[in-house]
Steps between C-alpha positions, in 0.01 A plus 500: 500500500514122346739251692815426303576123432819352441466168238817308470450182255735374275230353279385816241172399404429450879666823636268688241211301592527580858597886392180491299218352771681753743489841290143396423409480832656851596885405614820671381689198398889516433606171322833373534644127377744455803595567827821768380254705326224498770743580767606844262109553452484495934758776515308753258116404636394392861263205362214374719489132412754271246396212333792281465552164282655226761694395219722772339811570317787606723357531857183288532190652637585445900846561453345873305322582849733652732662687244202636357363567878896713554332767296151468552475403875175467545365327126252221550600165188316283395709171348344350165598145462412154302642270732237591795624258772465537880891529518462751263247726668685444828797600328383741350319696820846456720681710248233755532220460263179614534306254311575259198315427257506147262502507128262526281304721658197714418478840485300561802716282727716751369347822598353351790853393653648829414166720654564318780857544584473848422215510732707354809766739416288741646550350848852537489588882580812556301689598866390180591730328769394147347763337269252396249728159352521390901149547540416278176768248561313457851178480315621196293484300805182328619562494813591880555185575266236288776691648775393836355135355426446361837601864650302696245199237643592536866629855558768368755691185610751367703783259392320122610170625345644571165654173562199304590284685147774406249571107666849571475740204634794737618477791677853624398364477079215739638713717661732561217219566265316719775894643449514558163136694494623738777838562330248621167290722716189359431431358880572639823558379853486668826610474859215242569640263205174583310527510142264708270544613136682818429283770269668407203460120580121519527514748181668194307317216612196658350666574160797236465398166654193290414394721206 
């Protein structure tokens, strides 16, 4: 069965471009030119990716997440944008997106992006306990993302060596990010203040950060 692929883009000759490069390669692709229409589309079909403009009519492409993501929990987006700025990605991942990706691009940056989100999908079971948009808004921050690196590299560590890898100045900032990652799922700590990386943490630092 082919993966269905939501494209919202306001912009017609892109939104049949995209629809184009993705039938060819295989996709079911259901076109829409806004966020109102895409959200009807997500109550008919359970879509395994979107491809949302981050500039739309009505509600903009961030704004479109959580209300696409109200019918189809567990849909993996991917944010298409000309303005690709560091605010924007960082903006873009703490509303939930999977990936962005900057105008113009070519078609296999296309197809490549969307293989792999559909790919990483796969390590998300859909009775998964994670809350996928608090597990990429802890992603967007560096410091969460080498505290997961330096456990995937270590197995185990305790609070002051975690604090000695990363150089931190304040033990309090490592503690809330240390937080924040436990509060997603993807670390764990036990009675011996040891922290390792949950299953689904190790399963995401291989697919999600550094690729």
């Amino acid at each position: 069965m082919s993966h269905k692929i939501l494209v919202v883009e306001d912009d017609q000759l892109l939104r049949e471009n995209i629809t184009d490069i993705l039938e060819d390669a295989g996709y079911d692709v259901y076109p829409a030119e806004s966020a109102e229409p895409a959200m009807a589309l997500c109550q008919e079909h359970i879509f395994d990716l979107a491809i949302l403009d981050y500039l739309l009519p009505g509600l903009t492409g961030t704004e479109a997440i959580s209300n696409l993501r109200q019918f189809n929990p567990n849909l993996s987006i991917v944010l298409i944008t000309a303005f690709a700025t560091v605010d924007i990605a960082v903006d873009a991942m703490q509303k939930g997106a999977n990936d962005f990706i900057a105008k113009p691009f070519s078609s296999t940056k296309l197809l490549m992006t969307v293989k792999r989100c559909i790919a990483e999908k796969a390590f998300f079971p859909e009775d998964s306990e994670l809350n996928l948009d608090k597990v990429y808004s802890a992603l967007s921050n560096p410091i969460r993302r080498e505290i997961i690196k330096q456990l995937t590299d270590n197995k185990e560590l305790k609070f002051m060596e975690i604090f000695h890898l990363l150089d931190i100045e304040d033990h309090t900032k490592l503690n809330f990010h240390i937080q924040q990652l436990k509060k997603t799922g993807l670390i764990t700590q036990d009675d011996n203040r040891i922290y390792r990386l949950s299953k689904a943490g190790a399963q995401i630092f291989r697919h999600q950060v550094n690729r």
